[in-house]
N, C-alpha and C positions, 0 to 999 in steps of 0.2 A: 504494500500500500504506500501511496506517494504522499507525502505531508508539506505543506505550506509551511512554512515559520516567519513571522513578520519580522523584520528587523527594521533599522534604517542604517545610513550611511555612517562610517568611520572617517574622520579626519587622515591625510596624510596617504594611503594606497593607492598612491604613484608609481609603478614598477620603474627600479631603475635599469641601471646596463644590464642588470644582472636579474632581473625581476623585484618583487620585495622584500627587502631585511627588513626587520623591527626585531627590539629585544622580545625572548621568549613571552615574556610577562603582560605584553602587548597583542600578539595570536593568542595566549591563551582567554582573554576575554571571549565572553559566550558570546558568539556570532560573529568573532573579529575574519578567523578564517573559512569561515563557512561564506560571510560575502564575497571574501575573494574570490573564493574557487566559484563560487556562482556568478560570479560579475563575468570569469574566462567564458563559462562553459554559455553565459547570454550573449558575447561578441564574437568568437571563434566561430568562423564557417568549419562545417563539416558535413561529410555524407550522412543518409542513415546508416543504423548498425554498426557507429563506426568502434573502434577499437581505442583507448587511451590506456597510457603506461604512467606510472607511478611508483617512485622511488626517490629515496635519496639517501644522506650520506649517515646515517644512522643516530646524527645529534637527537637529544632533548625535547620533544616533542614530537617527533619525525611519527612514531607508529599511532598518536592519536589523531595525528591529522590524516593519514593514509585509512586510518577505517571511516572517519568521518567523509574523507573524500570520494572512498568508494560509495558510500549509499548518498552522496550528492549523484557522483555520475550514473550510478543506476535512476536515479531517480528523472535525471535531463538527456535519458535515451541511449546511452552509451549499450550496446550490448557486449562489449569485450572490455577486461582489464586486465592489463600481463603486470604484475609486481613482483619486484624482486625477493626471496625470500629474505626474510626478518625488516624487511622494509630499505633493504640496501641496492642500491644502484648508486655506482660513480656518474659522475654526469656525462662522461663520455660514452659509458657502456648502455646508459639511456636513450642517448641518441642514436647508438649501431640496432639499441633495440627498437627504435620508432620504425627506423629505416625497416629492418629485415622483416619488420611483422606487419608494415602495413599501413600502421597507425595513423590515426590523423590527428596525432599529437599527444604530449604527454605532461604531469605536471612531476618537476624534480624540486625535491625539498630540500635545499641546504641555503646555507648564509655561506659556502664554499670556506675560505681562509680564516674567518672572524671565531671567536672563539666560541664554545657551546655549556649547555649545562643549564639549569632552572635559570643562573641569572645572566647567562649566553644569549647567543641571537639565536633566531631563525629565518627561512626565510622560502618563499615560494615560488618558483619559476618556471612561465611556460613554454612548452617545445613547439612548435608548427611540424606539418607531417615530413618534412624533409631532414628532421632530427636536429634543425639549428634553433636557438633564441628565437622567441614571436619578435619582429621587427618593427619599427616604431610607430606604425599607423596601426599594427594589433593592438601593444601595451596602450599607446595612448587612448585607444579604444574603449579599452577593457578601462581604465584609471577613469575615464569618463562615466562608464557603467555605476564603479563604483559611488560616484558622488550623490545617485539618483538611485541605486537598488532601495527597494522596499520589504523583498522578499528573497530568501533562499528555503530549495526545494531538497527534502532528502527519502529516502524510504526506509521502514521501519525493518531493521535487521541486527541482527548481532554480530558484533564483531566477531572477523576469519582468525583464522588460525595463518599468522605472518611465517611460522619458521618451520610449515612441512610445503614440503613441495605434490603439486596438486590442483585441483579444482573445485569450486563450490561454485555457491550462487548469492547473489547480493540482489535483492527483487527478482527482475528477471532480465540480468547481468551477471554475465560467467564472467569467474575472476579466477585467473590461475597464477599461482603463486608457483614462481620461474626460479632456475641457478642464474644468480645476479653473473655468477661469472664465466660459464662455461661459452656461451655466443661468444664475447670477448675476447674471451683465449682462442678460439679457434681463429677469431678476425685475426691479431694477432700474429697467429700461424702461419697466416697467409701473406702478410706484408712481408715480415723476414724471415732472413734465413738462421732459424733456429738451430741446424744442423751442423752449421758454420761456428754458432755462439755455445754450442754446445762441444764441440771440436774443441772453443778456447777454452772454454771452463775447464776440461781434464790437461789440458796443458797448464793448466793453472792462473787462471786468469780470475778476479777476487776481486766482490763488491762488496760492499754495505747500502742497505736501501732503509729507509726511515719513513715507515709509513704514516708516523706519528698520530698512531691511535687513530686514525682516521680509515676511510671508507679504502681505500686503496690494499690495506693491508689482504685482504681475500687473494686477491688478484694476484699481486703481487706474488704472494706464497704458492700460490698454482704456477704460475707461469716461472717466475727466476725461479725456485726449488723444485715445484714440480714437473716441469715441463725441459728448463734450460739446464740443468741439474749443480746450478749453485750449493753449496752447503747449509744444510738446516742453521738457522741462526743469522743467516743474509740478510733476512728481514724484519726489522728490528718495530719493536712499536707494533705488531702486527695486527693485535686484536682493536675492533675500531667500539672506541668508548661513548656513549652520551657527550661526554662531555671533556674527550679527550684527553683523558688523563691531567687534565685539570691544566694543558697545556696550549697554547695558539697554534692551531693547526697551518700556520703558515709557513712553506721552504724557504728561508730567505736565510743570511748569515744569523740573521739575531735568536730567532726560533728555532733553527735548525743549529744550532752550536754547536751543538757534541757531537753533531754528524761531521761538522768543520774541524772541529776539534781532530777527531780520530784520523780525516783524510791529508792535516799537515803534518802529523806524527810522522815519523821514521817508519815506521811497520806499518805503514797504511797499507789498506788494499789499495787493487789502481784503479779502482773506479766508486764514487759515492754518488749518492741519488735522493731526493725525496719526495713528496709527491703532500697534496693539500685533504683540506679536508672533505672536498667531494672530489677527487681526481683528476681533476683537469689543469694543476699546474706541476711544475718543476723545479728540482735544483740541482744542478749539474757541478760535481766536484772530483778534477782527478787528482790523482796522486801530488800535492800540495801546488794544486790549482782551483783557483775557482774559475767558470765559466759563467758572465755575465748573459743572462737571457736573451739579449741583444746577439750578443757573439755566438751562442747555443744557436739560433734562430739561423744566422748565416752560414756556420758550420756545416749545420747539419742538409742545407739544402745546395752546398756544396760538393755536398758526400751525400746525396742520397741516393743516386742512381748505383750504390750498392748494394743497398737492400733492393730483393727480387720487386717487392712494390711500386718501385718507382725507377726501376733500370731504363725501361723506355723514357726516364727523362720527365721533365717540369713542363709543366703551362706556363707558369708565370710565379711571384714569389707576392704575398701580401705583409703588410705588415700596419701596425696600427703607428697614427702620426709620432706620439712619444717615445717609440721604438727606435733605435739608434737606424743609420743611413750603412751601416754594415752588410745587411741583406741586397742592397741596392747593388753595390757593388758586384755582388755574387749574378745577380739578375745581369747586370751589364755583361758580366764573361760569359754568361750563357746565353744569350740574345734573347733573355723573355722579359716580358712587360715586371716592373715593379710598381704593387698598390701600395697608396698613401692611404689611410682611412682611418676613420674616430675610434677612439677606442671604445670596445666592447662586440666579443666575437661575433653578434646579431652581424654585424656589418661586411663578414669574410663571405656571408651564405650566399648573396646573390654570384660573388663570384668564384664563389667553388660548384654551384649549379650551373654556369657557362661555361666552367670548362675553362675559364681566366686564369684561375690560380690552383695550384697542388699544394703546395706549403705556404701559412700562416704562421704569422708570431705575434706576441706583444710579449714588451717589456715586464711586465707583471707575471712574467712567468710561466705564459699560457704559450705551448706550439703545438701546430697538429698540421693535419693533411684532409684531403677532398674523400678519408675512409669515411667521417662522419663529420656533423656539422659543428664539433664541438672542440674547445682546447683539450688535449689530451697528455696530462703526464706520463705515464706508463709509453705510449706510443713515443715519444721522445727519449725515454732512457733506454725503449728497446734499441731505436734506431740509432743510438749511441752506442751503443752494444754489440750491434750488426757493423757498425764502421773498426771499432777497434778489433773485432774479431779478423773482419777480412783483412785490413790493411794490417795489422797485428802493431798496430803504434799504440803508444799513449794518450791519454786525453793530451796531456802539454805535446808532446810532438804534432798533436793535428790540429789545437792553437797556433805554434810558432810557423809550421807552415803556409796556414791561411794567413796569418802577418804576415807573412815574409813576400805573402801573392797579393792579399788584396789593401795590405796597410790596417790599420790598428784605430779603431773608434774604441776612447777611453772613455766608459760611460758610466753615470750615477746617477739613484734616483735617491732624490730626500724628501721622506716621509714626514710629516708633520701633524698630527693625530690628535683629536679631538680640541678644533681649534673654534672659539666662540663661532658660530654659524654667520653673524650679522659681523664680524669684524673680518672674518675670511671674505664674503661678500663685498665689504667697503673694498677692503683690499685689492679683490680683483679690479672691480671696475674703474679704479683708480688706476691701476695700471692698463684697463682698456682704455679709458679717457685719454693716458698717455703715449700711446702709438703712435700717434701721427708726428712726436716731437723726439721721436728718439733716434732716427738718422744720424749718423754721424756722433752723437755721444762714447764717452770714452771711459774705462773703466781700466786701469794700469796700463797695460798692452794691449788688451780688447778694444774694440771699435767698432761698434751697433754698424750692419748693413742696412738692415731692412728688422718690422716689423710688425705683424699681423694676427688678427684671429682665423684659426683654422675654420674654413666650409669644405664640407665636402660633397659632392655630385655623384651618386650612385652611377657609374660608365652601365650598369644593366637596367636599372630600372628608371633613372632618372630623377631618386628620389634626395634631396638636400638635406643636409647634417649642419646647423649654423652653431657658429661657436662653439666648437670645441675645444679648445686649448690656446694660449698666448705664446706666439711664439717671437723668438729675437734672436735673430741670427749674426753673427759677427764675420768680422774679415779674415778669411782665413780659413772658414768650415765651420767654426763650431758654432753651437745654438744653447737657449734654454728653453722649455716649456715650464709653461706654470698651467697647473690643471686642480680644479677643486674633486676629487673623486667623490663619486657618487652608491660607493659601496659599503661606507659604514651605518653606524647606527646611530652613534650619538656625536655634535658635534659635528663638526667639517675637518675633513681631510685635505689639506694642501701638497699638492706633488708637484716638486718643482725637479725635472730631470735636466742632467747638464750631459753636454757631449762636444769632445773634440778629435780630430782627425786627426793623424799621425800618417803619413805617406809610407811607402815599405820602406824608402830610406831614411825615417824616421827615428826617434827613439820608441822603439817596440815592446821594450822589456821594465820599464818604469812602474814607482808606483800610481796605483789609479787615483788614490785620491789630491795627493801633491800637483800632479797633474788637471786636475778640476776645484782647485782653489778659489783660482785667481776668478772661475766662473761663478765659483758659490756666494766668494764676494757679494761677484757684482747682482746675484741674484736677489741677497740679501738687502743690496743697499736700493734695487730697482723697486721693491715692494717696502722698502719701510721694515722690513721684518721683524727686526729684534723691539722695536719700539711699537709696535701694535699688538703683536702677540707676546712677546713676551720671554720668547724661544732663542735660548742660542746655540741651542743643538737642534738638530731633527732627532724627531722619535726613531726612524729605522732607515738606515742608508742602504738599497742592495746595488 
């Protein structure tokens, strides 16, 4: 039986880049998440009978909203729902599973990197049937709905049983409860050459992977132990907690430490890894090197015509505006297009569905390929994997190399975390009001070229992206953006990333942040920083 529930609107269910975060304590209000999911399920075109997926990364909330969401979607028509057993799906193996089953879309529940737990975040986000983010005339959509719902619809059922694998019924919606990882690993299977990476490991080839209690650990443990036959104890952090071991599920040096820690040691292994807290980012560390995301990004699509997946070669290389100019250069030796585009993966799909681009990056950590429409960690440390096995080098031997070919973008990003909302705002547009005057300004040795707000023009559908990020380019190559991100919870986040060019006959081997000082400076003195906020550190540098 189908039930009416009258509600009204909630303040604030805006999806951002990433759909919507709020602290847990905010979904858990009676009707908070039930309008969402009903506001999707009022705007989202779909056939009859259609199918939706549901999963996420197994934080704090994640299984009461997955039963609640099930007897929404029986109730608005849905006749199929595939969920991952215990309510897990990384967000990439969510989109391989839209793609392979059909789907006409799915909703994935995580707040990704941001921490979990009763006073953690959550967060809910939806898929369109092509497996990528709903794109910005959906969300806007659906944020519309919400301002005007009056009602959500559920039917009267009892909560499934999340942790056997099988079939029931929710109204009259079959819901089978799927191996979150077995599709995955077989996709997987099929890009590299496992056989190859399997070859190094008995010759001795030794990683550490840090799934940090997050959703990745599964996976992880089938594929590197089970499948590539690494040594039990590879994958560290494996089991994925509520609330993550009471730790920030973010790969970056600051959260990731011990994994950094072990890989500059004497006795490292020669390969370190880590992976977020719904699986779609990375961190890339060899043997007393770290590999900035920017560089990881170009790297690997320098080197991907290794793995069987992509031997026939690249489309084209995408990369989000804040993304270091690294990739670009890779795109110029190989003669395919390089995309500029806003950050937030929504914006890679148009053109992984033309056929434009094969590899994707952004600087936050996120790379993948045209397998799915999602950032994928695991598919980045495979294909790291697949490179070191064949070529049988190093992580640093196949940094120094690409230095040595394409020259050295020495890049930082600094975080700045939970900054007064209305003073990060003044801030910004203070310095948007200031563009038109900053030609020619000088900052030590710097000297402002040009400077503008990023728009961007979808080349496939033609759809416009305004103002995304500030950018100031200087003489010589190097840039800053300044970006407010859109993915925490409380407060405003300020990202101001610096980047400068090093030519091959450059200095290659320097440190990186010595080298982005004299940027940081002028960043600092371009916004006022220390005097508005307060800050004379960033919260987290990666």
């Amino acid at each position: 039986m189908i039930k009416s529930f009258s509600s009204q609107p909630f303040a604030g269910q805006k999806p951002g880049t990433s759909g919507l975060r709020k602290k847990v304590r905010e979904f858990a209000q009676p009707g908070y998440s039930e309008n969402f999911i009903q506001a999707i399920f009022d705007t989202v075109e779909r056939p009859d009978a259609s199918t939706i997926v549901i999963g996420g990364d197994g934080r704090f909330h994640n299984r009461t909203v997955i039963q609640q969401g099930l007897r929404i979607a029986a109730a608005n028509g849905y006749s199929r729902a595939l969920v991952g057993r215990g309510g897990i799906l990384s967000t990439p193996a969510a989109s391989h599973v839209i793609r392979k089953y059909g789907a006409s879309g799915g909703l994935i529940l995580s707040a990704s990197h941001n921490p979990g737990g009763p006073d953690g975040d959550f967060g809910i986000k939806y898929n369109v049937a092509n497996g990528g983010p709903a794109p910005e005339a959906v969300t806007e959509a659906i944020h519309a709905r919400t301002q005007t719902i009056d009602r959500w619809l559920a039917v009267e059922a009892e909560d499934i049983d999340l942790d056997t694998i099988g079939s029931t019924q929710v109204g009259e919606m079959q819901v089978e409860v799927i191996d979150p990882v077995a599709d995955y690993a077989n996709l997987m299977e099929e890009l590299f050459d496992f056989a190859a990476i399997r070859e190094a490991v008995s010759n001795g080839l030794t990683m550490s992977f840090d799934a940090m209690h997050a959703v990745t650990g599964p996976y992880a443990a089938e594929i590197l132990e089970g499948r590539l036959g690494f040594a039990p104890g590879t994958v560290r952090n494996g089991t994925p907690l509520e609330d993550f071991g009471g730790h920030h599920p973010d790969p970056n040096l600051v959260h990731a430490r011990e994994l950094y820690d072990r890989m500059m040691a004497d006795d490292a292994p020669d390969f370190g890894a880590a992976s977020d807290g719904d699986g779609d980012r990375n961190l890339i560390i060899g043997r007393g090197i770290f590999v900035t995301p920017s560089d990881s990004l170009a790297m690997l699509a320098a080197q991907a015509h290794r793995a069987p997946g992509y031997a026939g070669g690249l489309s084209g290389i995408a990369r989000s505006m804040p993304t270091s100019a690294a990739a670009d250069r890779v795109a110029e030796e190989l003669d395919i297009p390089a995309w500029e585009t806003p950050t937030g993966w929504k914006f890679f799909g148009s053109l992984l569905d033309a056929g434009k681009a094969t590899i994707c990056g952004e600087e936050s950590a996120g790379t993948g390929s045209d397998h799915v429409r999602e950032k994928d960690g695991l598919w980045a440390v495979l294909l790291w994997l697949n490179i070191l096995a064949v070529t049988g080098k190093s992580v640093a031997e196949i940094a120094e190399d690409h230095w040595r070919k394409f020259g050295r973008n020495y890049y930082a990003r600094h975080d700045y975390e939970g900054i007064d909302t209305e003073i990060a705002q003044s801030m910004m547009h203070d310095l948007v009001a200031s563009l038109g005057d900053l030609s020619g300004r000088t900052f030590g040795t710097l000297t402002i070229s040009a400077a503008d707000q990023f728009d961007y023009t979808d080349p496939v559908d033609g759809s416009v992206s305004r103002n995304q990020g500030v950018r100031i380019f200087f003489e010589g190559g190097a840039r800053i953006v300044f970006r407010l991100s859109g993915t925490g919870t409380e407060g405003a986040t300020l990202r101001i990333y610096l980047e400068r060019y090093e030519p091959p006959t450059g200095k290659l081997d320097a440190e990186v942040q010595p080298m982005l000082a004299e940027l940081a400076a002028a960043a600092g003195e371009l916004t006022d920083l220390v005097a508005r906020t307060g800050r004379k550190q960033p919260d987290v540098i990666t």
